[in-house]
C-alpha positions as CSV (number, residue, x, y, z in Angstrom):
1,X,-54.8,-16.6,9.4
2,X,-51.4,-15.4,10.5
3,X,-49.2,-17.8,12.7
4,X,-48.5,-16.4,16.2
5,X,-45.0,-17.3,17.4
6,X,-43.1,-16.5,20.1
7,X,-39.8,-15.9,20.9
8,X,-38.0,-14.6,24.3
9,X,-36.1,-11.4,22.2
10,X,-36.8,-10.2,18.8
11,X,-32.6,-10.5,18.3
12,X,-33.2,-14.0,17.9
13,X,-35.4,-13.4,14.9
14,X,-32.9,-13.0,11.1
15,X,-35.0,-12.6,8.2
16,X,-34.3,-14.6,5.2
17,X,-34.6,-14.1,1.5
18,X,-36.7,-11.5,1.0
19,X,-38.5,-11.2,3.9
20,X,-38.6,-7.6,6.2
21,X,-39.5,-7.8,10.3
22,X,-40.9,-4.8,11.5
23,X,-42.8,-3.1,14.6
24,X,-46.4,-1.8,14.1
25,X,-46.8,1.8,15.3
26,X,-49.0,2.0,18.1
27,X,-52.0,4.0,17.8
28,X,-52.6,7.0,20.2
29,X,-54.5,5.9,23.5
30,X,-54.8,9.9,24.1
31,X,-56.1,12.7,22.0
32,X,-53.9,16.4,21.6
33,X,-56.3,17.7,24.4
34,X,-56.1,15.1,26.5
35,X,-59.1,13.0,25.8
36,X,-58.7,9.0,26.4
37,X,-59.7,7.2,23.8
38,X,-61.7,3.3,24.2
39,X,-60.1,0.8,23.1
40,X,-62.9,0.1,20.9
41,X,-62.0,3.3,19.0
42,X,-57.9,2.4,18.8
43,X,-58.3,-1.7,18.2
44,X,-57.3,-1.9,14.5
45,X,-54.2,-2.0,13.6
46,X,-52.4,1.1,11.8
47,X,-50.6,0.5,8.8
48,X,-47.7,2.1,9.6
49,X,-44.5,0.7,10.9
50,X,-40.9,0.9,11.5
51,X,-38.4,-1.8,9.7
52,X,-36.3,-3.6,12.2
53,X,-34.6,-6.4,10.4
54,X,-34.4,-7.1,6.5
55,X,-33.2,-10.2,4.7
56,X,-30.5,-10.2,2.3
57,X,-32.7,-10.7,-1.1
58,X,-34.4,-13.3,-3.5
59,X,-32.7,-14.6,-6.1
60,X,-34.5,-14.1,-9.8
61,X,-34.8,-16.5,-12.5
62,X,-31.1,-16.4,-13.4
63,X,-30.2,-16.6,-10.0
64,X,-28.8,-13.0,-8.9
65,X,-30.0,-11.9,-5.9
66,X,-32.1,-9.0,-5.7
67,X,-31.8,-6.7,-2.6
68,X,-35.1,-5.2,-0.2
69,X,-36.3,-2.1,-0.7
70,X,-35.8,-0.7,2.2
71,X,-33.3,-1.1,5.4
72,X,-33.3,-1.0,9.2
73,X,-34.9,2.1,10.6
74,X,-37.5,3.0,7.6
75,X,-41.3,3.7,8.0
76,X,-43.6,1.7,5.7
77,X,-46.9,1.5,5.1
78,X,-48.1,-1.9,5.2
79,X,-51.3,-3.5,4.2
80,X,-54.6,-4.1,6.5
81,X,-53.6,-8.0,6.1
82,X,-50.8,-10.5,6.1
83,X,-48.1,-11.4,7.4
84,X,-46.8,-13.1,10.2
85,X,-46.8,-12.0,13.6
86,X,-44.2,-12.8,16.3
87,X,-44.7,-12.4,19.9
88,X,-41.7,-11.1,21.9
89,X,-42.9,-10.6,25.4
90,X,-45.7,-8.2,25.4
91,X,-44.9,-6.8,21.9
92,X,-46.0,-7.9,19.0
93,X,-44.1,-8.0,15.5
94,X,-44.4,-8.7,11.8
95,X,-43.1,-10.6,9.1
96,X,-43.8,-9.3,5.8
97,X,-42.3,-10.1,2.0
98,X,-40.5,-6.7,0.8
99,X,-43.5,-7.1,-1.9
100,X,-45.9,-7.0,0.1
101,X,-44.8,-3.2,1.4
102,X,-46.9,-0.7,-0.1
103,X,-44.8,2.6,0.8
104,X,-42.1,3.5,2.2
105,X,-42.5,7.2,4.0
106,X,-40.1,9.7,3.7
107,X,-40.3,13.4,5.5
């Protein structure tokens, strides 16, 4: 299970190493037409987000750093698990390992 911490602004939060804070999308509470949705229907989480912060890099066996991925301002996919979530006020971020990633999207 994920830790839950929480913080009074996500500018306090640096990632280190290799490690990438980002901010779930929020799914739709409203349909195209207008239709509300229950909660019940928007409860899971979607697996996409958009990168806020990104650590500087882990070092490999030789000791060279190697950079994230991705940068400030992306949109990932991220998996259905892991993680750890912060807890900035009402929001809610993560913490995820640039590994842990799957995609980053690109339109």
């Amino acid at each position: 299970m994920a830790a839950q911490l929480t913080f009074k602004s996500i500018k306090a939060v640096v990632p280190l190493l290799d490690r990438v804070l980002v901010h779930r999308v929020k799914a739709e509470t409203k349909t195209a037409t207008g239709i509300f949705l229950p909660t019940s229907a928007t409860s899971s989480p979607l697996p996409e987000a958009t990168v806020l912060a990104v650590g500087p890099g882990a070092p490999d066996k030789e000791g060279k750093v190697i950079p994230t991925n991705v940068k400030p301002g992306d949109r990932v996919l991220l998996p259905g698990w892991g993680g750890n979530s912060i807890k900035v006020g009402d929001e809610e971020y993560h913490l995820f390992k640039d590994s842990e990633i799957l995609a980053k999207i690109q339109e």
